[in-house]
N, C-alpha and C positions, 0 to 999 in steps of 0.2 A: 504494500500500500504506500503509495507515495507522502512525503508528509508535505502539510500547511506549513510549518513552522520547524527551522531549523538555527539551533542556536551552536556556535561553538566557540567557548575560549570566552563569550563577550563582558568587558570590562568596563567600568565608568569610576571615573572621579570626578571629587567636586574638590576640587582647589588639593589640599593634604589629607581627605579625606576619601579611602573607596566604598563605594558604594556597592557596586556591584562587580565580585572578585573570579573572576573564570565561570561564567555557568555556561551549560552544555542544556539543552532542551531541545528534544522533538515530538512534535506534535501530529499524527497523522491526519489526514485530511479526513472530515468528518465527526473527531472525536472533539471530549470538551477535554482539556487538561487543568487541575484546579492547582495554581500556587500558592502556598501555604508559609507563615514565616512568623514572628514575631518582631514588635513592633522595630523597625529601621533595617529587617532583615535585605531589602532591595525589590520588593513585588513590584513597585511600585516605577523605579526606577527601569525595572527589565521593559514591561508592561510600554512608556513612554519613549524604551529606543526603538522597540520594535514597532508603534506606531509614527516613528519617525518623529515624535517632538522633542527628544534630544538626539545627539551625535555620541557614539560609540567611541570610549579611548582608545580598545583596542577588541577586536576576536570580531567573529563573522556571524550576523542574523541575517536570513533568508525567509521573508514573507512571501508564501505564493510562489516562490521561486524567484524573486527580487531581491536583491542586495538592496539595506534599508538603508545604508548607507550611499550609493552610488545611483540608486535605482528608487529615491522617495519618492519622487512623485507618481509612479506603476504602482507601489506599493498603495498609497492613499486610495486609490481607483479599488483594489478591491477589499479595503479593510473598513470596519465599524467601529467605531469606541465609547464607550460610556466608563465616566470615570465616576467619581464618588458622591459627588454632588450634582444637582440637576442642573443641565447647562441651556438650556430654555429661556427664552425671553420670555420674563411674567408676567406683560403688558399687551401678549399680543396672545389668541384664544391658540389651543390646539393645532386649530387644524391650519390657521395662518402659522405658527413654528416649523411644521412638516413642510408647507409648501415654499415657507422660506426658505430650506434648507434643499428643497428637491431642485430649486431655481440656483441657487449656489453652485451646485454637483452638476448645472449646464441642462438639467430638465425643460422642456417647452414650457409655458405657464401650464396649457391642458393636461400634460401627462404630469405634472408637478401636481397638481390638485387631484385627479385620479388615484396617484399613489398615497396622497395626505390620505383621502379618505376610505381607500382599502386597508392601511393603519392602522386609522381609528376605530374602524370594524372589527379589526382583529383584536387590537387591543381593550375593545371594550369600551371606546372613547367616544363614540359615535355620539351620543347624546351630549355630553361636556367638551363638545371640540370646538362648540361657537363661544365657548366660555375663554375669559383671561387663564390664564396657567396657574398665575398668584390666587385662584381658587380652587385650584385642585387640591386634594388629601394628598398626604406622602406617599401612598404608594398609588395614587393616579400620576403624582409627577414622575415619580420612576419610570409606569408604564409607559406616558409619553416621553422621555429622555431615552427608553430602548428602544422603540418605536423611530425616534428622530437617527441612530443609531445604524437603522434598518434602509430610511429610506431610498441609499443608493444600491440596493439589493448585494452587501457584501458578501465576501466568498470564507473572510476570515472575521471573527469581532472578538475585542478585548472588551470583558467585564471588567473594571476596577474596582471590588466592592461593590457591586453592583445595591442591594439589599439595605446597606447602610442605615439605621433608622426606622424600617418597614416593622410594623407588627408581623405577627406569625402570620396571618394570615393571608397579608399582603406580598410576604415574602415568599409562601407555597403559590399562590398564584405567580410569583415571579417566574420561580422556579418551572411548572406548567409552560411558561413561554420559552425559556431554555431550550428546555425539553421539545417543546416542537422545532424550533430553529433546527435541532442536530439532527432530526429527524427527517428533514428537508433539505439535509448537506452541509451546514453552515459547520464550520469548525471555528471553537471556540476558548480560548484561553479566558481562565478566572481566578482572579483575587478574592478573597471575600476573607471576613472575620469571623463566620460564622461557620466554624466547622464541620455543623450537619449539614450545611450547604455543599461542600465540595463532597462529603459523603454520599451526600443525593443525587448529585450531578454528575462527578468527573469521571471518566473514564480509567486515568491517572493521576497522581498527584506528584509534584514534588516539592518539596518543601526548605525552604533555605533558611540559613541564619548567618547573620555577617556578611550577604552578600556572595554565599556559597551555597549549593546544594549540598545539604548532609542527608538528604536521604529521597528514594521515589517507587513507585511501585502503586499499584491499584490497594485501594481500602483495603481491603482485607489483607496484600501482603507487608503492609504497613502495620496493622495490628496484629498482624500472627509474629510482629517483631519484639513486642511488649509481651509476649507469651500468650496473647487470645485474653486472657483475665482482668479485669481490675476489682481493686478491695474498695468496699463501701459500707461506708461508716457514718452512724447516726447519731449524734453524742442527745443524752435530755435534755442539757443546760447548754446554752449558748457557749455562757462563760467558759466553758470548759474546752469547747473547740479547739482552741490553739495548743494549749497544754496536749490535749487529744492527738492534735495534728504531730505534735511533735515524740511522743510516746511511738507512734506509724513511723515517720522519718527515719527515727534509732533501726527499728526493726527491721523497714523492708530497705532501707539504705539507698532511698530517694524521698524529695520533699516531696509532700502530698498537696494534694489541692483544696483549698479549705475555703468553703462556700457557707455561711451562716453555719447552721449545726450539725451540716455535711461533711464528709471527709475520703476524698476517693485517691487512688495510685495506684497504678500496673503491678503487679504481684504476679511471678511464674510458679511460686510455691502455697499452696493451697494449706497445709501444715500450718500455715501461717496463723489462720483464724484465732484459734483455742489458745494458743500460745501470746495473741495480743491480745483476748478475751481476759485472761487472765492478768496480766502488764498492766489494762484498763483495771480491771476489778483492784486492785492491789492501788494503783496511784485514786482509789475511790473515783473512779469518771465511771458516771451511770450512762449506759449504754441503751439506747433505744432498738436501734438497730443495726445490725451488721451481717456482709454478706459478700458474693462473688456474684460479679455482672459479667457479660463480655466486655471486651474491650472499646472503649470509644477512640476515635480522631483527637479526640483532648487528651485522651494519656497517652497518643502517639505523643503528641507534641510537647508534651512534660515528659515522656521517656528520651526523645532526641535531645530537646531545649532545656531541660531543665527549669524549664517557665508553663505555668498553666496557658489556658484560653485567654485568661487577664491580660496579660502579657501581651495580647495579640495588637495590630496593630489599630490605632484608633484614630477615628473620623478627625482631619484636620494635619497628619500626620504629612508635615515638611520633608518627606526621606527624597524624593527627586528636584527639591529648589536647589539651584545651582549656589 
């Protein structure tokens, strides 16, 4: 299978600082690939050379067969981008943003407004697309910033975070749209902060930190790296969590991730239970509940990184300003 996206060697700095240190990525045509990092890992950075808004220090990206370097403006012709915030003029309704944009990209006016409005049909906008933007809900403005993303029928599109902000509910229908895209041939690279997102969606993942790939492989052989397991832990009293948290550290000989009166970490040895059941009982931590789940994408990312979900990169995040 031929691939959409081919990365190798490629490097960036900003002034004494690198951003993005050797990565190697390929992407086959058709598939979504999800990038995974914590915060200033370089998603963000790779993500902007490869849509050609920054220039490469050094190594070779091929969009579509395009050198992004040599070859930007081929590459613009068939790629999409939606970055983390909506990039929409809020002053102008729906369905005038799409056909601003179709009229940019060299559309006639009529096939410019034909495509605005097969858009908004798809995305659900039909009825709110004679409206300003600055009234849409957050996840209508998403729809229409993927939507705006779309309308020069790309062959390849970068999510950056797409999600950002979206309730669940806005966010599974995001996802829904994904999902048809790849369905329909679009290959897709994706950012996101939200774990179960690239869970749901990617086909691969890889995951950097420092501006490096330390690890890739599909969901599951990501988490069959953590041993398939994580330990989950209920403490009664809030107060007690951290204490809690750290009794788990000693034992399974990684930080745990501690969320209110939660306390979860990858575990390969299941022996483990009874033997902290007891460690608890003895430092008096009343236990509510405790147990083995599989493994989630968040203790991949506390097994490579050393840093939970928290950690992950957050809306507003400078890691590509020069």
């Amino acid at each position: 299978m031929d691939n959409a996206i081919e990365v190798e060697g490629l490097v960036r700095d900003f002034g004494g600082t690198r951003a993005v240190d050797g990565v190697d990525l390929r992407v086959p045509a058709g598939h979504v690939l999800g990038l995974l990092g914590p915060n200033g890992a370089g998603k963000t950075t790779v993500v902007r050379m490869l849509a050609t808004l920054l220039t490469p220090t050094a190594g070779i990206a091929r969009v579509g067969g395009f050198d992004v370097a040599r070859d930007g403006a081929r590459v613009r012709e068939i790629i999409g981008l939606t970055g983390q915030y909506a990039s929409v003029d809020e002053k102008l309704t729906g369905r005038e943003n799409l056909i601003l944009i179709g009229r940019l990209l060299g559309l006639k006016r009529r096939d410019a407004r034909a495509r605005a409005d097969e858009l908004l049909q798809d995305f659900d906008l039909r009825e709110a697309g004679q409206r300003p933007a600055q009234t849409y809900s957050g996840g209508m403005r998403r729809r229409l910033d993927l939507a705006a993303s779309l309308v020069g029928r790309p062959r390849i599109l970068f999510l950056d975070e797409p999600s950002t902000g979206l309730d669940p509910r806005a966010r599974r229908d995001l996802w829904e749209r994904v999902r048809q895209l790849q369905t329909d041939g679009t290959t897709v690279l994706l950012t996101t902060q939200y774990l179960e997102e690239a869970d749901a969606l990617a086909d691969a993942i890889v995951v950097l930190d420092h501006g490096r790939v330390i690890a890739e492989g599909t969901a599951a052989q990501l988490k069959a790296r953590v041993g398939g397991r994580s330990l989950f832990l209920m403490v009664a009293r809030a107060e007690q969590a951290a204490v809690a948290g750290e009794r788990v550290a000693a034992m399974v000989g990684t930080p745990p991730r501690v969320e209110g009166e939660t306390i979860s970490v990858p575990v390969s040895d299941p022996a483990l239970l009874p033997a902290l059941l007891r460690e608890l009982d003895a430092a008096g931590i009343e236990v509510a509940e405790l147990g083995l789940r599989g493994a989630s994408l968040d203790d991949v990312f506390l097994s490579l990184t050393g840093r939970s979900g928290a950690s992950r990169e957050e809306p507003g995040n400078a890691e590509a300003t020069p």
